[in-house]
C-alpha positions as CSV (number, residue, x, y, z in Angstrom):
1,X,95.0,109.1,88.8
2,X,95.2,111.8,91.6
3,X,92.9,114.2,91.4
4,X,94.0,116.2,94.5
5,X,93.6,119.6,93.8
6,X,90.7,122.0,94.8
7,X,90.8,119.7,97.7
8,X,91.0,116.5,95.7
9,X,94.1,114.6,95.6
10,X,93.8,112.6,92.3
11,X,96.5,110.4,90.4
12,X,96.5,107.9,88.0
13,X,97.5,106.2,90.9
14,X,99.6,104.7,94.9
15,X,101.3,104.5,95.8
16,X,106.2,102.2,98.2
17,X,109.8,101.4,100.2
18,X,112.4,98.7,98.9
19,X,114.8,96.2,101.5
20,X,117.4,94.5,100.2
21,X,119.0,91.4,102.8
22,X,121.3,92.7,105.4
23,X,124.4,90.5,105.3
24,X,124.8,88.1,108.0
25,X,124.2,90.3,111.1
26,X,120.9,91.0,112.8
27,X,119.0,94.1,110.6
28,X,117.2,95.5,113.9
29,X,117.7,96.0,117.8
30,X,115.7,96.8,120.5
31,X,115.9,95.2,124.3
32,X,114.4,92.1,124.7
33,X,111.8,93.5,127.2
34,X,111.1,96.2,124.3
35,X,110.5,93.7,121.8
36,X,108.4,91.3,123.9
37,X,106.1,93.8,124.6
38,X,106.2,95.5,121.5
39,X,105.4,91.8,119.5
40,X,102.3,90.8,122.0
41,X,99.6,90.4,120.0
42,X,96.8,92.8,119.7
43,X,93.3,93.1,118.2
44,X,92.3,94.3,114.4
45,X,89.5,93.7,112.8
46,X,90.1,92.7,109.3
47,X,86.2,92.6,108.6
48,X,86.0,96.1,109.4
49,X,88.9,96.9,107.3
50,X,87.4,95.0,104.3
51,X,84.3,96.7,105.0
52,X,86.2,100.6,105.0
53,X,87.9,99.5,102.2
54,X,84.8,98.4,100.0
55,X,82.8,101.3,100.9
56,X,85.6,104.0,100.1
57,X,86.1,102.1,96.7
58,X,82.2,102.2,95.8
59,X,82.3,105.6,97.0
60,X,85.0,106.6,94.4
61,X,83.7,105.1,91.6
62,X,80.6,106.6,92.6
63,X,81.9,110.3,92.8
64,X,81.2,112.7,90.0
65,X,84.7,113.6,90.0
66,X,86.3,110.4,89.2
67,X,84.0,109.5,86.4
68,X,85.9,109.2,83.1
69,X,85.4,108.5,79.5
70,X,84.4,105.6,78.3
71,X,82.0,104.1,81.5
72,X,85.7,104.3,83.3
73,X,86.6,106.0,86.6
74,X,89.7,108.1,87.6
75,X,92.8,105.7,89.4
76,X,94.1,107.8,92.2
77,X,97.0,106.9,94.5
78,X,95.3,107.0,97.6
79,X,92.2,105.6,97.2
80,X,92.5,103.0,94.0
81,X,95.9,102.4,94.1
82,X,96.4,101.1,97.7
83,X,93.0,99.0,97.7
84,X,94.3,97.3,94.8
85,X,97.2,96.6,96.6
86,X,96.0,96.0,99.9
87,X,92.2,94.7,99.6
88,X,93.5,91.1,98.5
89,X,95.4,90.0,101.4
90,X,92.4,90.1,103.2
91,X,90.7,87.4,101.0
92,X,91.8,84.4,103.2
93,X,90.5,86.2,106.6
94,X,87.2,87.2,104.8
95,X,86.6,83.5,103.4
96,X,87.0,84.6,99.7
97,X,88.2,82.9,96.6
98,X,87.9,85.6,94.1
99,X,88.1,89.4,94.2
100,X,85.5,91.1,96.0
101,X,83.0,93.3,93.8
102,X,84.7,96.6,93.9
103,X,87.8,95.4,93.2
104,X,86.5,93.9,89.8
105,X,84.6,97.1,88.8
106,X,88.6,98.4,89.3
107,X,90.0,96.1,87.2
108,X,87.4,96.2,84.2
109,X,87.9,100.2,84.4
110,X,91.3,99.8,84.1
111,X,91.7,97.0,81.8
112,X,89.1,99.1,79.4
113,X,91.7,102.1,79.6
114,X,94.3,100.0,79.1
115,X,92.6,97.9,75.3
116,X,91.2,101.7,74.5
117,X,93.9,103.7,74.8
118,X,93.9,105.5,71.8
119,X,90.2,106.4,72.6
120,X,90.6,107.2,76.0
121,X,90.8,111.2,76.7
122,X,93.2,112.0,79.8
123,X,92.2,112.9,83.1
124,X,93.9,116.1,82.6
125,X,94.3,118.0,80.0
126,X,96.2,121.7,78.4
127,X,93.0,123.7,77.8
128,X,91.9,122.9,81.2
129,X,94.8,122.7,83.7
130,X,97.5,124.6,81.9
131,X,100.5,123.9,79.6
132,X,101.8,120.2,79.8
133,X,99.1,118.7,81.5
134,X,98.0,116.4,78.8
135,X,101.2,114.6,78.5
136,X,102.0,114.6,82.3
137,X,98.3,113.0,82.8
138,X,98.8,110.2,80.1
139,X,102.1,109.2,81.3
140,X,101.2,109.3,84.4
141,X,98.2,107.2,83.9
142,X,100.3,104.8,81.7
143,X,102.7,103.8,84.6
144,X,99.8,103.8,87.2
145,X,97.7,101.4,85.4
146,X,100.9,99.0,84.6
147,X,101.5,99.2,88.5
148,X,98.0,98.1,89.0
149,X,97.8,94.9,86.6
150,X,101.5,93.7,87.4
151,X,100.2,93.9,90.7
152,X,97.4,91.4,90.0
153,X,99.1,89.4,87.6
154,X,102.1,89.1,90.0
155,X,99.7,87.6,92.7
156,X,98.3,85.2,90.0
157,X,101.6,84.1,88.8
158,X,101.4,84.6,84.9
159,X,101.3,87.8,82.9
160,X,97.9,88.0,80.7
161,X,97.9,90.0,77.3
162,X,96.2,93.4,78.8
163,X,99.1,93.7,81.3
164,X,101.2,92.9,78.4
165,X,99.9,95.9,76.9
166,X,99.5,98.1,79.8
167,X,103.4,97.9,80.2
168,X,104.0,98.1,76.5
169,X,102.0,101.4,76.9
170,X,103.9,102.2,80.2
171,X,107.7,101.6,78.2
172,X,106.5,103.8,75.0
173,X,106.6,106.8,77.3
174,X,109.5,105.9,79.2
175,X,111.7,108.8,78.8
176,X,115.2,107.2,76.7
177,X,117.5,110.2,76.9
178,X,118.0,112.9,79.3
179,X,118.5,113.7,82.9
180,X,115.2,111.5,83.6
181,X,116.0,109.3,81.0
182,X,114.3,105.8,82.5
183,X,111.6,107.5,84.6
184,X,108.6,109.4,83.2
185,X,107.0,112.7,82.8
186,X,104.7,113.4,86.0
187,X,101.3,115.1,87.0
188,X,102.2,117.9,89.0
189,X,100.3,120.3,90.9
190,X,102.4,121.0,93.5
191,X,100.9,118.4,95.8
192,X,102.6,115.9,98.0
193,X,103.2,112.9,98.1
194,X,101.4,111.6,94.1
195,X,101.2,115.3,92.6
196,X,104.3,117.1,92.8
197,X,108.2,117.0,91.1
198,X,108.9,113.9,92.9
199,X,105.7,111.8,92.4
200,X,107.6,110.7,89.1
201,X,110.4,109.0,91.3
202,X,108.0,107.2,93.2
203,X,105.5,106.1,90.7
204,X,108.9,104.2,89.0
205,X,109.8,102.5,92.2
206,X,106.1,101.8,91.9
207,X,106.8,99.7,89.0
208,X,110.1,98.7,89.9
209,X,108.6,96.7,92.9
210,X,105.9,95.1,91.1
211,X,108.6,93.9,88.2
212,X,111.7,93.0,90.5
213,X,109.6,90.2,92.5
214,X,108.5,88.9,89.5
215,X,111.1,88.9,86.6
216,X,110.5,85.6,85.4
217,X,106.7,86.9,84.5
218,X,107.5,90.6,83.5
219,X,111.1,90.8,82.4
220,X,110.9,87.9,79.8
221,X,111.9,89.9,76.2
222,X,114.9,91.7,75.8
223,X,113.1,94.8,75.1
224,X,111.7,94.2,78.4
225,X,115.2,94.0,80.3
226,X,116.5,96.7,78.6
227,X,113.5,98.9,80.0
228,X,114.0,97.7,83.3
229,X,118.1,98.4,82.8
230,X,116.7,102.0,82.6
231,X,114.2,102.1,84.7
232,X,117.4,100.7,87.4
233,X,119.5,103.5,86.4
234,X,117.1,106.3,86.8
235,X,116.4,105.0,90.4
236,X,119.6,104.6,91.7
237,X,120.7,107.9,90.1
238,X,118.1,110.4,91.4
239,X,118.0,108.3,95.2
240,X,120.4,110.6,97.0
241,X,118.0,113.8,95.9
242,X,114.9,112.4,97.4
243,X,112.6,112.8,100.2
244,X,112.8,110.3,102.6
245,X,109.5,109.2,101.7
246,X,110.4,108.0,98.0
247,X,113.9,106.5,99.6
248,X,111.2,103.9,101.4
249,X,109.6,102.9,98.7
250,X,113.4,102.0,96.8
251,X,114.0,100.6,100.2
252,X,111.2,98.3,99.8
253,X,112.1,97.6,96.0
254,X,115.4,96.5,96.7
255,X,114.5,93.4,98.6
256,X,114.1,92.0,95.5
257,X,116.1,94.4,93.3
258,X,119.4,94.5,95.3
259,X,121.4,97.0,93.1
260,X,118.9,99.6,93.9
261,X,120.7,100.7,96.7
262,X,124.4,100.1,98.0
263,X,125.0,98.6,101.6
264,X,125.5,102.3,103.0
265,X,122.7,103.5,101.7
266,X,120.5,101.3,102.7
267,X,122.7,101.0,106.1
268,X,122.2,105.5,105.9
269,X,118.3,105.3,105.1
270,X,117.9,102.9,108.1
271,X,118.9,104.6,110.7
272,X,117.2,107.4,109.4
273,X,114.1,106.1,109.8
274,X,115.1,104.1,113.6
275,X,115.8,107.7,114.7
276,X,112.6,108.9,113.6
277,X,110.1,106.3,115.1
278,X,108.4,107.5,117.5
279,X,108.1,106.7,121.1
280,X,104.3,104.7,120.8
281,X,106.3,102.7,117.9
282,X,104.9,104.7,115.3
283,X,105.9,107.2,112.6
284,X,104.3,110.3,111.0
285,X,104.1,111.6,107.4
286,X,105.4,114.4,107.5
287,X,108.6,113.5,109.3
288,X,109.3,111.6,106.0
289,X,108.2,114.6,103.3
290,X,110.3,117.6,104.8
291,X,110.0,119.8,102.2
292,X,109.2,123.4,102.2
293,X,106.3,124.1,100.3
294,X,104.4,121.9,103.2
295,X,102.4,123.4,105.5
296,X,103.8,122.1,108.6
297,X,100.9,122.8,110.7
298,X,98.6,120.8,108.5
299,X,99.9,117.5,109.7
300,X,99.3,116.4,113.5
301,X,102.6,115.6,115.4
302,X,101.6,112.4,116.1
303,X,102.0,108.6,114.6
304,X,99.7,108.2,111.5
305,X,98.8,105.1,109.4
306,X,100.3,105.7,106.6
307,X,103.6,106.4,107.3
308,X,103.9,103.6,110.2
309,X,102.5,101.1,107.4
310,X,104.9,102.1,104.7
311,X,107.8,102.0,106.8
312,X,106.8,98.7,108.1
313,X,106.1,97.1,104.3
314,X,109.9,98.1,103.8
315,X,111.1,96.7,107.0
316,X,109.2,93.1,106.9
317,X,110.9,93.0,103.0
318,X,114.1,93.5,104.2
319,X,113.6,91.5,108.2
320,X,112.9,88.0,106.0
321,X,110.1,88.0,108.1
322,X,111.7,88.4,111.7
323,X,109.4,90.3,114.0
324,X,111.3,91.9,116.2
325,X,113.0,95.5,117.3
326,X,111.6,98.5,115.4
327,X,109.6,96.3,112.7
328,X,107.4,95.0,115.8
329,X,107.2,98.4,117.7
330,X,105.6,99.4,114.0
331,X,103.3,96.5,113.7
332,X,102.1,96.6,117.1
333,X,101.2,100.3,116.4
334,X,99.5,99.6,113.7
335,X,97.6,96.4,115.7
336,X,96.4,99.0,118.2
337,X,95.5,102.1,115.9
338,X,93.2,100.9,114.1
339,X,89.7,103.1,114.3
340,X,86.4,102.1,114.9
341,X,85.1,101.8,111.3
342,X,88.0,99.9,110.2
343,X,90.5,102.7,108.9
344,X,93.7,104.1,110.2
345,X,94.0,107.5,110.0
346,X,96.2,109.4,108.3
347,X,96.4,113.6,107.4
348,X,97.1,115.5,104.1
349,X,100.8,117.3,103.7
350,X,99.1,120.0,102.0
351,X,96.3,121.5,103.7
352,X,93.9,120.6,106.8
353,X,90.7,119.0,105.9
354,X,88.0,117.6,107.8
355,X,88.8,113.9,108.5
356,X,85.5,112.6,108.4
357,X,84.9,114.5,105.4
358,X,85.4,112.1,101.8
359,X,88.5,114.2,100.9
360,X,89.5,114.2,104.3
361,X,89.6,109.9,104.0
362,X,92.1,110.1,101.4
363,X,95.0,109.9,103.3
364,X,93.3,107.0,105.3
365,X,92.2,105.2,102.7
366,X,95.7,104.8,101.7
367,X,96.6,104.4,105.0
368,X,94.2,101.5,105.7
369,X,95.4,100.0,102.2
370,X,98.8,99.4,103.0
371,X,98.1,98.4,106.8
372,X,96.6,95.7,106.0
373,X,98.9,94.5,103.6
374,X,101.5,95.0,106.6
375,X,99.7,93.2,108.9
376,X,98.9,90.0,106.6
377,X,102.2,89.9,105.7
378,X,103.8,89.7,109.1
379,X,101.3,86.9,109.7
């Protein structure tokens, strides 16, 4: 979970943009001189990005702070949530045949959650955080622990009986009537993007992009389908009224979930974000989270990681894998950006905070999550 308050940005965590196929006409352009440059290969390390990764992970399940019930640690969205995401494409590159060791002290915390979860006392709760906080925390944690494990099992190919559960936990708090009515109650603390209003919208597309590119795995009852008929409608329904931010993440859904969105939106959305791409090829956070509350002079006005790599995760879904126009501009940002010690960097929406600080990391730890991911996947 996201624990991002008092300087901590915490959720029952990550973490996404959906692309559906573009008929039968090219999806991006650029000039050809643009796009050769733009798609020459530069240097990453990926053994320094496993190695951030790692560390950031053991760091986090270290922390005081994220130490919960039960011998089991806090999910947040932008530390646990992108690793378990983005720390097993690297696998191949770092000679691996089975998760590295953080990532199974993740999955045993979660999957210990997930079999005690009558036991298991939020991360949040009413007498401590305010009025509401107990449910928002649990349901919260409920979808973020099913986006986790579909995650894995997806990779794996077959669905085992604690993801079963984690999503029969996730449905039981799906919200069946109302204006919301397919989405789910959300931790909110007034913090972008995993702790505010809209974190509920993009914790569902979460979910929904986990579950669309594998149905035959996760959509097999018909109590299942009918979930993820609701789950459908509350995402196409609430799309117009969100930030650009949670738009990418449908965007990125609906490569494999092509109702999502209708050709003009996704046709709208795209030049949106074409228009905003900056000159080095890049994009920044902020750009893509306008709203008010924000500080705008937290966040640099330059190119980060974690927008450049989110917008690029949507584009590769929907380019079928062409590398070319604004897609390469975006990887070739990402080729050349990466730090030192393995991470890209990226800058809270909320506040200014040392970056070499361990809150600071939080935005590049999600960052460096779904780089990676980007990367491996335009291989």
């Amino acid at each position: 979970m996201k624990l991002y308050r008092l300087g901590i940005l915490l959720l029952p965590a990550a973490c996404i943009a959906g692309i559906a196929f573009w008929c039968t006409t090219p999806v991006f352009s650029i000039e050809a001189k643009g796009a050769a440059e733009a798609s020459a290969p530069k240097a990453w390390s990926e053994p320094a990005a496993a190695k951030y990764l790692d560390e950031r992970e053991v760091w986090w399940q270290s922390w005081p702070r994220a130490q919960k019930d039960h011998g089991t640690v806090c999910i947040s969205c932008h530390t646990t949530v992108p690793y378990a995401m983005g720390r097993p494409a690297l696998r191949p590159a770092m000679h691996e045949s089975a998760a590295a060791g953080p990532e199974k002290v993740l999955l045993d915390s979660v999957e210990r959650r997930v079999e005690r979860w009558g036991e298991m006392v939020p991360f949040y709760s009413d007498a401590e955080d305010g009025a509401g906080k107990t449910a928002e925390s649990h349901s919260t944690e409920a979808v973020m622990n099913a986006v986790i494990l579909t995650g894995h099992d997806g990779r794996e190919g077959e669905m085992r009986p604690v993801t079963r559960t984690a999503l029969d936990e996730a449905w039981a708090l799906q919200l069946q009537t109302g204006e919301d009515a397919g989405g789910w109650i959300w931790q909110d603390f007034h913090l972008s993007p995993w702790e505010s209003h809209e974190s509920s919208y993009q914790g569902a597309a979460m979910l929904m992009l986990n579950l669309g590119a594998a149905p035959e795995i996760f959509a097999r009852t018909p109590e299942d389908r009918r979930h993820l008929e609701l789950l459908e409608g509350y995402l196409k329904k609430h799309y117009a009224a969100q930030p650009m931010l949670n738009q990418v993440y449908v965007y990125w859904a609906s490569a494999d979930s092509p109702a999502l969105l209708s050709g003009g939106e996704r046709a709208g959305l795209l030049a949106k974000l074409l228009a905003l791409q900056q000159p080095d090829g890049g994009w920044r956070l902020s750009s893509l989270d306008m709203r008010e509350r924000l500080d705008k002079t937290a966040q640099p006005s330059v190119s980060d990681g974690l927008a450049t790599a989110l917008v690029a995760l949507a584009l590769e879904a929907n380019a079928a894998g062409r590398r070319d126009g604004s897609l390469a501009r975006g990887l070739a940002w990402l080729e050349k950006n990466q730090g030192k010690d393995g991470r890209w960097q990226a800058y809270s929406l909320n506040k200014e905070r040392d970056p070499e600080s361990n809150i600071g990391k939080f935005m590049s730890d999600a960052a460096t999550g779904y780089a990676v991911l980007a990367l491996e996947r335009a291989k």
